[in-house]
C-alpha positions, 0 to 999 in steps of 0.5 A, a space after each residue: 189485542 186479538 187478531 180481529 181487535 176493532 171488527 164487530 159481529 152480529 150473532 143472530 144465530 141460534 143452534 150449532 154451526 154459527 154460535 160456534 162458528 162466530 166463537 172462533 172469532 170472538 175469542 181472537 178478538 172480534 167485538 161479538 154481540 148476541 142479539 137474542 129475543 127479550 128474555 133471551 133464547 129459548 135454547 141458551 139454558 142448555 149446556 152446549 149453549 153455555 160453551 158455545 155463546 160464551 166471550 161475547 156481550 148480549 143484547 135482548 131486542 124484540 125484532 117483531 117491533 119496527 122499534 126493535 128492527 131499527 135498533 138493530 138496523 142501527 147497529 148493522 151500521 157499526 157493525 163488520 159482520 153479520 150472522 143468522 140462522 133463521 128458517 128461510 123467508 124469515 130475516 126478509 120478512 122482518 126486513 134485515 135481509 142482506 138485500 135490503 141492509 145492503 142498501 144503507 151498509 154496502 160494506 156489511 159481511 152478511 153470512 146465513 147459515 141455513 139447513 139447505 142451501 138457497 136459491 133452489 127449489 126446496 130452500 124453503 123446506 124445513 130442515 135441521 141436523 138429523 134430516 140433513 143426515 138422513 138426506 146425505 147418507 150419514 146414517 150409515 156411516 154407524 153400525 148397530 146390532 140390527 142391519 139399517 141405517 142408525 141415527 148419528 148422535 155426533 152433529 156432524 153437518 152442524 159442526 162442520 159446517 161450523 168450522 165453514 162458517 169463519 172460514 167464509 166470514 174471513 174470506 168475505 172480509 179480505 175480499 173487502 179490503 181489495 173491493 170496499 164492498 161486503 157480501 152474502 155468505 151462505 154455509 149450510 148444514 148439507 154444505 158442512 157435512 158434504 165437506 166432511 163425507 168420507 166416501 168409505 162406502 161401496 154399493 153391493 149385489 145385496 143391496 148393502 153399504 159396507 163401510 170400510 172403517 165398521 162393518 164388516 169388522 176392520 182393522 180399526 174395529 178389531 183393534 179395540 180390546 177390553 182390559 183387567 178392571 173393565 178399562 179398553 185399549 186401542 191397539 192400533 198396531 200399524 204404525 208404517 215402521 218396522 217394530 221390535 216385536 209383534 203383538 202376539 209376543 207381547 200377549 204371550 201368543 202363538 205368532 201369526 204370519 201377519 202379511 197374510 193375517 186379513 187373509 186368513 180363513 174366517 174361523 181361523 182368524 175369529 178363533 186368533 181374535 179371540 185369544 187376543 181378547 182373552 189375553 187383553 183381559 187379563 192385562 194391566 192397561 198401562 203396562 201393556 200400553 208400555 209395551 206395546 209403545 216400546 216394541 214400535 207399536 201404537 196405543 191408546 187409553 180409550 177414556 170416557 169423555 170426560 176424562 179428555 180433560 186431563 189429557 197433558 197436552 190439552 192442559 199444557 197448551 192452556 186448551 182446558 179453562 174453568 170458565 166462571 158462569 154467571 148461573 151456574 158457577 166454574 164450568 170446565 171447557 175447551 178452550 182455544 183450538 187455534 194458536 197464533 203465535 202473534 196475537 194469542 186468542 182468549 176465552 174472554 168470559 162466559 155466556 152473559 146473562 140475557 141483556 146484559 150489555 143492552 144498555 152498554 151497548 145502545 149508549 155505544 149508538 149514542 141512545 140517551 139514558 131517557 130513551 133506553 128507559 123507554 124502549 125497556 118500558 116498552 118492551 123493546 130491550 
């Protein structure tokens, strides 16, 4: 048995942050049911979805029909959590906000992951991922090859605030215990990014944001390096020791006074930075790697993405799994991020086809074969 065996979650998120969120929960026990439109979301074909609403059940509902809203009212009954992602104005609309299911489920957790947070005077402006970004500075978190800002492709407001999410939902659960009571969780997307700002920036005379990790070319940036046969290195040679060797004797270099190497005049240190890469290129990754590991020195293979999945430690740990999609058969993902000694988490399937479950899951509410029959004939299921 998971952590969270015997409590139920209701996912009407759609996007990043609460599929993803409400997984964590999933795979550590908790009874998740997807409530998706009849037909399924328009966005589950995608392959993120595939990963994110995967060890789950699905129910098809149609929420425009008083029909639909009372099955769901139904399940909110049986349910500990529930989860939505719907533009603001939406869920009142259709009569599932929290305060109206607070009324008849006082003990109901009910988290809405919104763009912007609530309850101020844009909360009804639209918002996604990239607008957040362009709203909190993001986008000159990245340089480019011209000066400006960049469009970031990482989403990095959804998935912090991803990790918001089962924060907030656990946080509401416990405080349950002590007051029987549930309550609103609210993680948005500017929330989720803002508890990841890195502050690296400064303002100057020019009217220029300088970041200290990209531009103008750091420590980290200039500790990128092109091998022999086209492969790259990360020769992060800080390491807080005291090293054999240096970096220059491994290359076959002239040395540096390194204590002063950021001090060094700029054409002095772009001619010294040169020479490195030249020296780089002319290296077998691995061996250097070797060397410079042995010499108290750090280093990484830079990989492509996808072969982080042959990362030993990944596989060791059980955190790669080939999970068998009903659609388009073994699929290679990442599994468990969380280990609990006690009670072990599990990816307990994939993404379910569409409906899957929604007659499993309405015998559950004591619904008679005859009566699902007619909701299905009705276009309700």
């Amino acid at each position: 048995m998971g952590a969270l065996s015997g409590v139920r979650v209701l996912d009407l998120s759609g996007g990043i942050a609460g599929p993803l969120g409400v997984r964590q929960l999933a795979e550590h026990g908790a009874d998740v049911i997807k409530i998706e439109p009849v037909g399924g979301r328009a966005d589950r074909t995608s392959p993120a979805s595939r990963a994110y609403n995967r060890s789950r059940r699905s129910v098809t509902l149609n929420l425009k029909d008083q029909d639909g809203v009372k099955v769901l009212r139904d399940l909110c009954a049986t349910a500990d959590v529930l989860v939505e992602a719907y533009a603001a104005g939406t869920m009142a609309t259709l009569g599932l906000d929290y305060e109206t299911l607070r009324v008849d489920c006082p003990r109901l957790v009910y988290c809405s992951v919104p763009a912007w947070p609530s309850g101020v005077r844009y909360d009804d402006r639209p918002g996604y991922e990239a607008l957040v970004h362009a709203r909190t500075g993001q986008q000159w978190e990245v340089t480019s090859s011209r000066p400006g800002p960049v469009f970031l492709h990482s989403p990095v407001a959804s998935l912090a605030a991803s990790l918001l999410v089962p924060t907030g939902i656990m946080a509401a659960l416990l405080a349950r215990e002590s007051t029987g009571r549930g309550q609103h969780v609210e993680v948005s997307l500017l929330q989720g990014v803002m508890s990841l700002t890195t502050q690296i920036w400064n303002w100057t005379d020019q009217g220029q944001f300088l970041l200290a990790k990209s531009h103008p070319p750091g420590i980290h940036q200039e500790s990128i390096y092109e091998c022999a046969n086209g492969e790259w290195i990360h020769a992060a040679t800080t390491t807080g020791g005291a090293p054999t060797r240096t970096q220059e004797a491994i290359l076959g270099l002239e040395e540096v006074d390194v204590p002063t190497h950021p001090g060094m005049p700029p054409e002095e240190r772009a001619l010294h930075e040169m020479r490195k890469k030249e020296a780089y290129k002319r290296l077998d990754r691995s061996a250097v790697i070797e060397e410079l590991r042995a010499a108290g020195l750090n280093a990484e293979a830079i990989v492509a993405p996808h072969e982080r999945f042959e990362h030993a430690q990944l596989l060791d740990t059980g955190a790669v799994v080939d999970v068998a999609d009903p659609e388009l058969g073994s699929l290679t993902q990442v599994g468990m991020t969380i280990f609990l000694e006690g009670t072990p988490g599990e990816v307990t399937g994939p993404q379910p086809l569409p409906g899957a479950h929604t007659g499993e899951v309405l015998l559950e509410l004591g619904r008679t074969p005859d009566e699902i029959a007619a909701l299905r004939a009705s276009g309700v299921i």
